[in-house]
DOLO-956652 format. One record per residue (C-alpha): x, y, z. Coordinates in Angstrom, 3 decimals, decimal comma. Last residue first. Layout:
BEGIN
        c1        c2        c3
         X         Y         Z
...
This chain:
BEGIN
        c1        c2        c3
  -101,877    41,720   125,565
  -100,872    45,290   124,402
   -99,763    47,115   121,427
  -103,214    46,743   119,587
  -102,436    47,085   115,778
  -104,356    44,315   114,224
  -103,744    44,052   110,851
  -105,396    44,148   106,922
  -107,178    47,298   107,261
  -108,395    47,929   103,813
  -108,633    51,333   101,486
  -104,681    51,736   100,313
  -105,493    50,556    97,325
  -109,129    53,001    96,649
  -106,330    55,431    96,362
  -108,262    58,323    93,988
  -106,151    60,579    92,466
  -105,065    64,061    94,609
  -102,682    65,212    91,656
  -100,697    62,714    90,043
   -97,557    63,450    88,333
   -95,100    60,762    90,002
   -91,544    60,669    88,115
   -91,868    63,994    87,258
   -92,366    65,350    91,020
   -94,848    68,323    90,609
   -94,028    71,658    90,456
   -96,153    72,957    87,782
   -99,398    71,098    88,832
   -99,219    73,196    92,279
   -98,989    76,144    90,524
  -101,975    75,507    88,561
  -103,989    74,129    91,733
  -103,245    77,076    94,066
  -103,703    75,096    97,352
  -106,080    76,766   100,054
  -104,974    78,369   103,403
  -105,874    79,392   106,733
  -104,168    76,517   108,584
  -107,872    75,532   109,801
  -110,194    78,793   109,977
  -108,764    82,275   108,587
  -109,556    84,845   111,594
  -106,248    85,569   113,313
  -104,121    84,469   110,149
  -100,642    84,321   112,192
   -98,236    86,227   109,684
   -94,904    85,017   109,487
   -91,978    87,936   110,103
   -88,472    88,227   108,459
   -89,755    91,676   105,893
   -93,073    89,893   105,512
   -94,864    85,940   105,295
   -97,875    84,490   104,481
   -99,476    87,738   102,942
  -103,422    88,382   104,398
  -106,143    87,910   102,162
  -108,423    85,976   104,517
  -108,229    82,781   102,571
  -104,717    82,886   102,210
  -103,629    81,558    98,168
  -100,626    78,608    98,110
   -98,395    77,616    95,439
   -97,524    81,089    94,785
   -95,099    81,014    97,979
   -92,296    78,742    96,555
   -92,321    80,386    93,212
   -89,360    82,644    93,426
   -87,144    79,950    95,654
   -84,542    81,988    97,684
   -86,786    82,206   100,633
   -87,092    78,484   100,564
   -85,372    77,291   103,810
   -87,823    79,189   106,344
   -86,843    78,031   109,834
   -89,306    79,377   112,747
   -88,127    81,482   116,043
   -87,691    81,547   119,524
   -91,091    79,877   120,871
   -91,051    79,619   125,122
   -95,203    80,697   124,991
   -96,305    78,193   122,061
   -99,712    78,951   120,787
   -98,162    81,384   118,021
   -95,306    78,786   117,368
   -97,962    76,085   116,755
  -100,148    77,930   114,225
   -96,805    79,093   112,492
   -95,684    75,450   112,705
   -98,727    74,386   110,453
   -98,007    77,194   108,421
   -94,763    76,153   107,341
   -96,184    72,279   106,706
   -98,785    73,816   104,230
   -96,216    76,398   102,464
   -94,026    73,600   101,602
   -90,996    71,792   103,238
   -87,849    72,743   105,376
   -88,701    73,717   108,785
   -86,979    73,518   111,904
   -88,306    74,828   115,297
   -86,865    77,306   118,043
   -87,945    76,048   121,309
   -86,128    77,379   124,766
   -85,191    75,364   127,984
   -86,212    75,920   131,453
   -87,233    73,409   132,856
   -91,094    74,480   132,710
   -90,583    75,569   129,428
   -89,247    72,552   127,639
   -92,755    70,650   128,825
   -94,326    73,273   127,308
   -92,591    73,447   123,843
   -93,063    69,369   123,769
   -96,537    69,964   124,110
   -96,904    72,607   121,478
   -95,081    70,061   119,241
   -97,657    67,214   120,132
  -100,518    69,399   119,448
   -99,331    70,604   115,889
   -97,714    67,647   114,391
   -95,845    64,382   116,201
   -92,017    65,685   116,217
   -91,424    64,724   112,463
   -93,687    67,364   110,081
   -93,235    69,656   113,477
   -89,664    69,573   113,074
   -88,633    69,665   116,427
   -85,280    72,232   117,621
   -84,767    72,380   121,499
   -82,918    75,089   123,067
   -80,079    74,790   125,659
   -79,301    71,118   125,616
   -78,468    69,123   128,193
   -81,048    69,943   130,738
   -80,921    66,641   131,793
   -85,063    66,474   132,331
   -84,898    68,531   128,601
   -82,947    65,868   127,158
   -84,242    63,077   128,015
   -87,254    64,355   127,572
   -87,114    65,015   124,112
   -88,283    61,237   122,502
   -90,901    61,182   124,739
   -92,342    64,112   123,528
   -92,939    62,575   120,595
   -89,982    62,048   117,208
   -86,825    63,736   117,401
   -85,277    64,289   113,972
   -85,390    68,376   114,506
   -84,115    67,976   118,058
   -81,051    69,491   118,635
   -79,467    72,980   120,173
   -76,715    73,923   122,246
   -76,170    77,493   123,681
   -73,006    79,191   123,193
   -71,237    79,134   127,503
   -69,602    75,491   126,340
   -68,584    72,725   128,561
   -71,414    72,005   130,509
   -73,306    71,984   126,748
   -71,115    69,505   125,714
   -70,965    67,051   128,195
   -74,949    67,053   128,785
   -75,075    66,430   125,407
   -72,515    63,180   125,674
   -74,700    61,940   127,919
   -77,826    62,315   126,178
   -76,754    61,060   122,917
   -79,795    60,308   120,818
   -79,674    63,437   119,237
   -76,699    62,764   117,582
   -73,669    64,937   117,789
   -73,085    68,643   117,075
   -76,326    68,659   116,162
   -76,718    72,798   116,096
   -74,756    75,199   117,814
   -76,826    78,257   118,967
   -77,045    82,076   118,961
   -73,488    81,828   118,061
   -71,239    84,831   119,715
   -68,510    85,411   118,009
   -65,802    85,349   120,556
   -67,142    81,094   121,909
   -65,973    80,128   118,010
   -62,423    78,364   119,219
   -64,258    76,811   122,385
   -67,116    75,436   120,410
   -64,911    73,877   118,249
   -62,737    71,810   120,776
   -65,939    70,935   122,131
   -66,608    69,490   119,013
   -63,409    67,548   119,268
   -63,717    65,799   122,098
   -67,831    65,451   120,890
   -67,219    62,532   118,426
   -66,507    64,538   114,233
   -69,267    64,096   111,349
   -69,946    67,110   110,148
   -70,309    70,488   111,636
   -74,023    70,944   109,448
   -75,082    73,867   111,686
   -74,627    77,724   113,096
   -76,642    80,020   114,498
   -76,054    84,228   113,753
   -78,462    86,493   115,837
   -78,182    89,886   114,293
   -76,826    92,750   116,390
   -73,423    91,171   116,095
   -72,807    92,699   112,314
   -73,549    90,185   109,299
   -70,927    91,503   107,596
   -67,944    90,982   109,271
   -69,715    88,293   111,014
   -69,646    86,002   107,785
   -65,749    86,771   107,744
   -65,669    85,670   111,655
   -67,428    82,590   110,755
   -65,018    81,561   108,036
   -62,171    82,534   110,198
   -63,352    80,064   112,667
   -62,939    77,274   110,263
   -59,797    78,071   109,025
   -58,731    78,475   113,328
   -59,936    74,982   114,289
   -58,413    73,557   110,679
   -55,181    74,201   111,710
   -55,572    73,583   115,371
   -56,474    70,137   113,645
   -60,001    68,760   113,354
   -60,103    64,877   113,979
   -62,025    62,370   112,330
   -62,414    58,803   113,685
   -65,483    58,187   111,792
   -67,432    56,329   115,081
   -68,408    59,103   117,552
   -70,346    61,153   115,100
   -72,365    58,557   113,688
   -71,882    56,497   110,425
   -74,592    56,922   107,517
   -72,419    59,824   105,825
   -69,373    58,704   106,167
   -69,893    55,186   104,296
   -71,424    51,802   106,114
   -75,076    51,927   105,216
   -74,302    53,657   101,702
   -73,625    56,847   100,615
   -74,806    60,957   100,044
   -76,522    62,964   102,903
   -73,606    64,350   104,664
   -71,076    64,696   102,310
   -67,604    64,162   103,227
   -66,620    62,886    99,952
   -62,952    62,474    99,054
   -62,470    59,465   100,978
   -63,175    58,005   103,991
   -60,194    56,467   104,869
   -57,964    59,495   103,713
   -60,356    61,765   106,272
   -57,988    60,732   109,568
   -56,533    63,932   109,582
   -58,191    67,626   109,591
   -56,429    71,198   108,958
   -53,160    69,691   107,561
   -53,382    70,525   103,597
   -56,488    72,742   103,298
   -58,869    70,685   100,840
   -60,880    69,428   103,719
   -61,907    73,068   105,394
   -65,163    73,517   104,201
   -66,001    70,315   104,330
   -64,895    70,400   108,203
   -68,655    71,747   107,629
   -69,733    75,472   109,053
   -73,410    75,993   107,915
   -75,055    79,064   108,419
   -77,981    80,371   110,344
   -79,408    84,016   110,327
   -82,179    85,919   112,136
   -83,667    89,290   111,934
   -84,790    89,232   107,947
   -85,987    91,782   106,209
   -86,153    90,365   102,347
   -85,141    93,482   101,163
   -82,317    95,409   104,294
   -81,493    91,956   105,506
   -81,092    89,351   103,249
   -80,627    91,713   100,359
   -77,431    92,762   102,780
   -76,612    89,242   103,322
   -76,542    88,664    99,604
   -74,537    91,683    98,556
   -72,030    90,971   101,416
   -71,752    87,339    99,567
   -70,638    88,967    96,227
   -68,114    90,899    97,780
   -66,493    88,078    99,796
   -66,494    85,836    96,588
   -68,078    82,462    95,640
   -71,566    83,219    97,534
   -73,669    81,060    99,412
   -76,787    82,573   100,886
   -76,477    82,590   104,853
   -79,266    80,478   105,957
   -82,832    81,834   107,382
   -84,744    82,727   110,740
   -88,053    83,574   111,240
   -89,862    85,517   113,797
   -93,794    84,155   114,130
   -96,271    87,063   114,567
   -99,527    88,184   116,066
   -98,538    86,413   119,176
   -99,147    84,494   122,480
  -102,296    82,286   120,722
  -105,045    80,363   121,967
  -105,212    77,033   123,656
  -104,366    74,632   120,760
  -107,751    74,918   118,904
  -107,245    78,504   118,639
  -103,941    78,336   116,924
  -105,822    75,746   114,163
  -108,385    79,005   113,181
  -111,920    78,994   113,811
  -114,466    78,192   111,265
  -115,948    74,841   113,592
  -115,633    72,738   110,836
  -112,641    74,630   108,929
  -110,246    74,363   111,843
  -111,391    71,007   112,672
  -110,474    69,906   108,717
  -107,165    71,907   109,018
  -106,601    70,390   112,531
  -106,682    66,764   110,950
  -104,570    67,469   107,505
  -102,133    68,511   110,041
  -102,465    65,042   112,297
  -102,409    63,408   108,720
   -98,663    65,171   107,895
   -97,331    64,371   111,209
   -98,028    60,364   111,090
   -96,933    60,271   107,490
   -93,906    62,303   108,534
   -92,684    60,618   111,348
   -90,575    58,153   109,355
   -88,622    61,095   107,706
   -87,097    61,726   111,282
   -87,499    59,586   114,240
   -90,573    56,909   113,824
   -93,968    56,713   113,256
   -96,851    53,759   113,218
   -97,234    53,703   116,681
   -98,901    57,582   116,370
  -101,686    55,742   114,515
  -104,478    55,135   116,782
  -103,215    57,712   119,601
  -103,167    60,525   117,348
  -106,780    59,193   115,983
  -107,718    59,956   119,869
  -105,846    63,478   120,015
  -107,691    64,273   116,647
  -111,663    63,502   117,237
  -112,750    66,054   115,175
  -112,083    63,889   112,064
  -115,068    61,804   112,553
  -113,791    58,255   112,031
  -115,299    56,423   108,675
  -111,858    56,192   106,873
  -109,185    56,546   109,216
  -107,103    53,412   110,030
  -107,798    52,562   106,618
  -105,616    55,749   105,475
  -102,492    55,190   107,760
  -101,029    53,307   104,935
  -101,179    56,223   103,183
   -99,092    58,394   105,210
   -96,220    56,776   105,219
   -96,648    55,720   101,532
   -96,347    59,677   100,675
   -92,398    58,266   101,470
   -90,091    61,133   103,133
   -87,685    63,876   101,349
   -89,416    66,837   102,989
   -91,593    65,702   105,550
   -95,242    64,662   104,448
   -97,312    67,349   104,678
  -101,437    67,906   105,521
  -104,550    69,304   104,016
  -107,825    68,986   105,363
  -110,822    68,400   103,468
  -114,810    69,959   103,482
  -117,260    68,425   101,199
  -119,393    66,965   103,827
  -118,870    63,037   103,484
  -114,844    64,134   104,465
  -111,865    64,266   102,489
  -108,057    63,754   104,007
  -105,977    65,544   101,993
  -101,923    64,865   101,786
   -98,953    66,734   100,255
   -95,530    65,255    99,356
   -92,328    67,229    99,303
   -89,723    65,703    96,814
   -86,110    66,868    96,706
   -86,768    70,301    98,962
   -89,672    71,284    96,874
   -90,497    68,584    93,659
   -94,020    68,749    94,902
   -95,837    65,329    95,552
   -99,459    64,755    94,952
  -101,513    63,005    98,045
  -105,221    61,470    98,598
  -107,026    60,396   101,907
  -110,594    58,898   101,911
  -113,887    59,479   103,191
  -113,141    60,891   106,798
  -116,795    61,161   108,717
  -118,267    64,128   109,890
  -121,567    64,688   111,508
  -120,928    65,801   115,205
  -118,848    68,516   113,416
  -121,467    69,767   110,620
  -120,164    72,331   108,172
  -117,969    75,082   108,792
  -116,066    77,279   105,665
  -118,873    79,933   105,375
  -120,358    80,171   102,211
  -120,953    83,960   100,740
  -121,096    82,820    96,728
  -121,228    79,221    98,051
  -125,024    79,025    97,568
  -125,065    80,535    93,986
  -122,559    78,621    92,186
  -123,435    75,285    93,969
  -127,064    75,382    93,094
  -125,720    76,273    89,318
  -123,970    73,689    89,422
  -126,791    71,281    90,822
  -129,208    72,507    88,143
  -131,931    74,648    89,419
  -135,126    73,511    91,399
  -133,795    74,215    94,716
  -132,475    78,299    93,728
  -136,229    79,448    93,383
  -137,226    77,982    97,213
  -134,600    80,353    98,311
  -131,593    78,754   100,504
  -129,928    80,241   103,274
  -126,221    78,836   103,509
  -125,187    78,660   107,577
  -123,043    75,177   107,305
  -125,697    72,974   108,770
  -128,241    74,137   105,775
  -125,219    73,228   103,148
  -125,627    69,966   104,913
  -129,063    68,975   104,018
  -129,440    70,801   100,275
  -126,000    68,970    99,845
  -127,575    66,032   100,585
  -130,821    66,370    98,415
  -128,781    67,488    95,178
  -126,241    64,504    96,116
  -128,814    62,397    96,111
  -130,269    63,984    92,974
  -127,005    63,386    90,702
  -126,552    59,577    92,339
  -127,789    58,562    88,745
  -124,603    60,235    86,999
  -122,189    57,436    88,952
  -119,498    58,822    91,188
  -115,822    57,924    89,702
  -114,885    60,895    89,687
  -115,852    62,129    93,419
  -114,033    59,009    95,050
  -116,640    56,729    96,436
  -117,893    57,181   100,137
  -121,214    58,423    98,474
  -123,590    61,040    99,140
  -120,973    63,937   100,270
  -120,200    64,445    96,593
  -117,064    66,649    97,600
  -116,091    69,831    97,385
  -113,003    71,843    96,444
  -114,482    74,426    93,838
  -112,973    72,593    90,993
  -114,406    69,200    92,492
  -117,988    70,345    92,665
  -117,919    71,038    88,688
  -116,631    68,121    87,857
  -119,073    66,089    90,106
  -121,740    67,688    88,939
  -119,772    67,931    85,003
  -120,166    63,931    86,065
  -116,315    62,602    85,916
């Protein structure tokens, strides 16, 4: 790398002269980029003196983006290539940016636990478009998601897209979605394990009275319960493991609900409700208390649950069965007076209707790194609100993907509250800086940056490089690989 080049790179811009990556520019193009940056830096409100055009580039750069203001030239913009590193966050978190020919970049998330190759293949479906244009790129490359992890390459470059937008025309991403209905975004968080009652009222009241939180979820598993002679029957077949993430194709953990044959006895029914009424002990009733992770059971007996909890009060029972069950939803929640929730593997707004139109659930639950990004979520929170239904949204991922919903839950009217799954993790929010100063998140409240353009942050590059995945430790390397468009994607004859 050209110290130009090096020294542009550090402070997160681009040689805008060249589509090639900005270390592998050659030291001639030095004065191009000189002359170009003289050009755009002009578009994005930097007053040059005569003095400062005759200095060395780095110096140039030094001095003109002393007082630089993030926007550049929208009409101008064209995407020069898309780049990733993957955080070890959540199992493996992987982070996009999508670079422009004007030095500015947007920075997107793959879902936790996805492929960075979903979003890379989308990258020669990009280069040369003008990033402003996001609901048509949407359209371009939505085909090319799926329900849950598969959504995330889509998700993660419709981010990256309102971050770049955001910065272009310096306003933030909530603005660019209609404006915003509040200041803050109410979070919700798990109930921190513990292996003895005492130790675990310590936790919920750090929980509460330190970290300020207003809104709990647990998880309630018939894993709790399997060692308790009698309180399930049919688990013999499946084993000791009733995990819900572990096994292949044809074990417990890849077979739905309806199909494992497990039943909870009266037994187990009143084990597992004692669990909830211990956490309620503590937790008080003020406090809204959700519950998830069930296991694998068909919807006879989860209404058989329901029933046996209905005293404490749930704020909502999560995934009791598949998403893709409508029907069977619809049974539930008639069944039940807690509130039903799903949704946080549902991809579009397509994918929801079904069960808003049916009204069979109570609240929906996207993942905004799955559901289709910002704009789609926002849409999906709209359509829930004109029948009626509520939006909380799921979150488990970085900083970037948490803001991203922030944006979208302060532009959302019918919004509930946001997951944040890392509040235990001490190093979690260092990997991120605001750029207006502000703290991401205080005492069970999100801050929406009212000012900060895009998602209103940058990436702390040494804390980044600590948590990388060890089996992959680049960081935002070239992918000239992923550069050609080798299909035609048109859905239609």
């Amino acid at each position: 790398m050209t110290p130009s080049a090096h020294f542009m790179h550090k402070i997160g811009l681009r040689d805008p002269a060249s589509h090639q990556p900005d270390d592998q520019g050659p030291a001639a193009g030095s004065e191009n980029s000189r002359r170009d940056f003289l050009k755009k830096s002009t578009l994005g409100g930097i007053a040059l003196g005569a003095a400062t055009v005759f200095s060395p580039l780095e110096e140039l750069v030094a001095r003109s983006t002393q007082r630089v203001r993030r926007f550049s030239g929208p009409s101008a913009l064209k995407i020069t290539d898309m780049r990733y590193c993957i955080l070890q966050n959540v199992g493996r978190t992987p982070l996009i940016r999508i670079d422009t020919n004007q030095g500015i970049f947007g920075l997107g998330e793959v879902r936790d636990g996805a492929d960075e190759r979903y979003a890379l293949m989308l990258k020669s479906r990009l280069l040369g478009a003008n990033p402003c244009n996001v609901e048509m790129l949407f359209k371009t490359i939505r085909q090319f998601g799926g329900p849950a992890r598969q959504g995330g390459g889509v998700c993660a470059v419709e981010m990256a897209l309102w971050d770049l937008v955001g910065k272009a025309y310096n306003v933030p991403a909530w603005q660019l979605l209609g404006g915003r209905y509040r200041d803050t975004v109410r979070l919700y968080a798990d109930t921190p394990e513990a292996p003895t009652l005492d130790e675990f009222k310590a936790k919920i009241k750090h929980r509460l009275e330190v970290q300020g939180m207003t809104w709990l979820k647990m998880d309630i598993s018939i894993g709790e319960v399997k060692g308790i002679p009698g309180a399930l029957n049919n688990t013999g077949f499946w084993g000791s493991n009733l995990g819900q993430w572990e096994g292949g194709y044809m074990d417990y953990a890849n077979t739905r609900h309806p199909f494992t044959g497990i039943q909870i006895t009266e037994k187990g029914l009143d084990e597992m409700a004692k669990i909830i009424s211990e956490v309620r002990s503590v937790v008080g009733y003020e406090i809204p208390l959700s519950s998830d992770h069930f296991g694998h059971f068909d919807l006879n007996n989860a209404i058989r649950f329901g029933k046996k909890v209905e005293p404490y009060r749930l704020a909502w029972l999560e995934d009791m069965v598949p998403w893709q069950y409508t029907d069977q939803w619809k049974t539930i929640s008639d069944a039940l007076d807690t509130p039903v929730l799903t949704g946080e593997d549902i991809y579009l707004l397509s994918g929801f209707k079904p069960l808003i139109d049916a009204h069979a659930v109570d609240i929906i639950h996207p993942d905004l790194a799955t559901a289709g990004g910002l704009l789609e979520t926002k849409r999906i929170g709209d359509y829930a609100e004109e029948h009626g239904v509520a939006m909380a949204m799921h979150f488990a991922g970085s900083p970037v993907s948490f803001m991203a919903s922030v944006h979208c839950a302060a532009a959302t009217q019918n919004f509930m509250a946001l997951e944040h799954h890392s509040l235990d993790n001490p190093w979690w929010d260092s990997l991120v800086k605001t750029t207006d100063g502000r703290k991401l998140f205080e005492k069970g409240f999100a801050t929406v940056p009212l000012s900060a353009p895009g998602l209103g942050i940058e990436l702390v590059e040494e804390e980044i490089k600590k948590h990388l995945l060890p089996s992959d430790k680049s960081y935002f390397a070239p992918t000239p690989e992923w550069n050609d468009l080798r299909a035609h994607d048109r859905l239609w004859s």
